[in-house]
C-alpha positions, 0 to 999 in steps of 0.5 A, spaced: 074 076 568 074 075 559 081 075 560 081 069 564 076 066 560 079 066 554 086 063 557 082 058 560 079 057 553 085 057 550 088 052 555 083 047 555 084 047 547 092 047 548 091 041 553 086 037 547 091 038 542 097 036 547 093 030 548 090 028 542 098 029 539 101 023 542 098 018 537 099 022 531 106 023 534 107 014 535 103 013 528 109 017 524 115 016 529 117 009 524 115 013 517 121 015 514 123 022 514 120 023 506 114 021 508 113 025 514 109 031 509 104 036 511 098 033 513 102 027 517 101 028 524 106 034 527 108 036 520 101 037 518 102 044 524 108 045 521 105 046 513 110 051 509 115 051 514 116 043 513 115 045 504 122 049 506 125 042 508 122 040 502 124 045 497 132 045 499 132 037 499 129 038 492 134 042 489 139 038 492 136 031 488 135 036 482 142 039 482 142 037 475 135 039 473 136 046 476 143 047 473 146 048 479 153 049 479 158 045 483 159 051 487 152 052 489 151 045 490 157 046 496 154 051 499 147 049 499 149 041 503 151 044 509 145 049 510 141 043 508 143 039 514 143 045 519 135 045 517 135 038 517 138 038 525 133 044 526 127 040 525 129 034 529 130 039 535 124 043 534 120 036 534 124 033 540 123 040 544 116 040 542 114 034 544 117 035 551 113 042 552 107 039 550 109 033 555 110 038 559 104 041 559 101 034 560 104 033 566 101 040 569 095 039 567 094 031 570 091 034 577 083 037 577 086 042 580 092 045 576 096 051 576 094 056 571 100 060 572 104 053 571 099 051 564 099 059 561 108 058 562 107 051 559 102 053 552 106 060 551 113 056 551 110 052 546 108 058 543 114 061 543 118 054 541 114 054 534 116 062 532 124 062 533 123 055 529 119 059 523 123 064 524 130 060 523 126 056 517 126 063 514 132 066 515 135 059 513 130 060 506 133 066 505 140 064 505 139 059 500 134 063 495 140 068 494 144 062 492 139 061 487 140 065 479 132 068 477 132 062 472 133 056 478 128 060 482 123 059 477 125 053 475 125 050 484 118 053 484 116 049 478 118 043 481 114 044 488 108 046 484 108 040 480 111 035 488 107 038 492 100 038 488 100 046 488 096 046 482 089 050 482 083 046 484 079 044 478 074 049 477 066 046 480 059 047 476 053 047 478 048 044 474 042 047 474 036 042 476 031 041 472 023 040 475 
């Protein structure tokens, strides 16, 4: 019975977010892609994953910055690409999962069995794209020499606001 409660409490939460995800998806669908950061709609459920994309697209745009050679260069635009078709589908795929989701869960009655297969699909459908984002982050950082890896992640600390919050004092109150 606490099984079946906590499926029904993870369904219920599913189901809110699938439908609370249409209108951020709508407001960003006409951003550009460099807009699209986390915290932006669906990238914001994507938050390092979305920063590989990022990262690679950065190297590309500071090839010189980095001291890459034309060679790594060469090879990185292809496997940058790649991501960035992974990410389109991972999206597309997403967005009709929990479409799918939606659909299931239109009737006061509707099939638990059907709605647990449709949030585990989504589940799943967000661990292979983790995972192809890793291998792919791999494949890149070993084209990378020490140095270029020290120098890339310089640079996302300094884009992606990475930097160490400022330190907060309490001030004593005075009676």
């Amino acid at each position: 019975m606490k099984t079946r409660t906590s499926v029904s409490m993870l369904l219920a939460a599913v189901a809110l977010m699938a439908f609370s995800a249409a209108p951020a998806f709508s407001q960003m669908k006409d951003m550009p892609m460099k807009q699209h950061r986390p915290g932006h709609g669906q990238m914001m459920e994507m938050g390092h994953m979305d920063r590989m994309g990022q990262m690679m697209g950065m190297c590309m745009e500071h090839a010189d910055r980095m001291g890459l050679s034309e060679d790594q260069i060469l090879k990185m635009k292809p496997l940058h690409r790649e991501m960035q078709k992974k990410q389109a589908r991972f999206i597309a795929d997403q967005k009709i999962a929990e479409i799918e989701l939606q659909e299931i869960m239109e009737v006061k009655d509707f099939d638990l069995e059907k709605a647990e297969l449709a949030v585990r699909k989504i589940s799943a459908l967000k661990t292979d794209h983790h995972l192809e984002m890793l291998r792919a982050m791999k494949e890149m950082r070993t084209m990378l020499t020490e140095q270029q890896f020290k120098e890339m992640k310089k640079m996302m600390a300094g884009q992606m606001g990475d930097r160490k919050p400022a330190r907060k004092t309490m001030g004593k109150h005075k009676k």
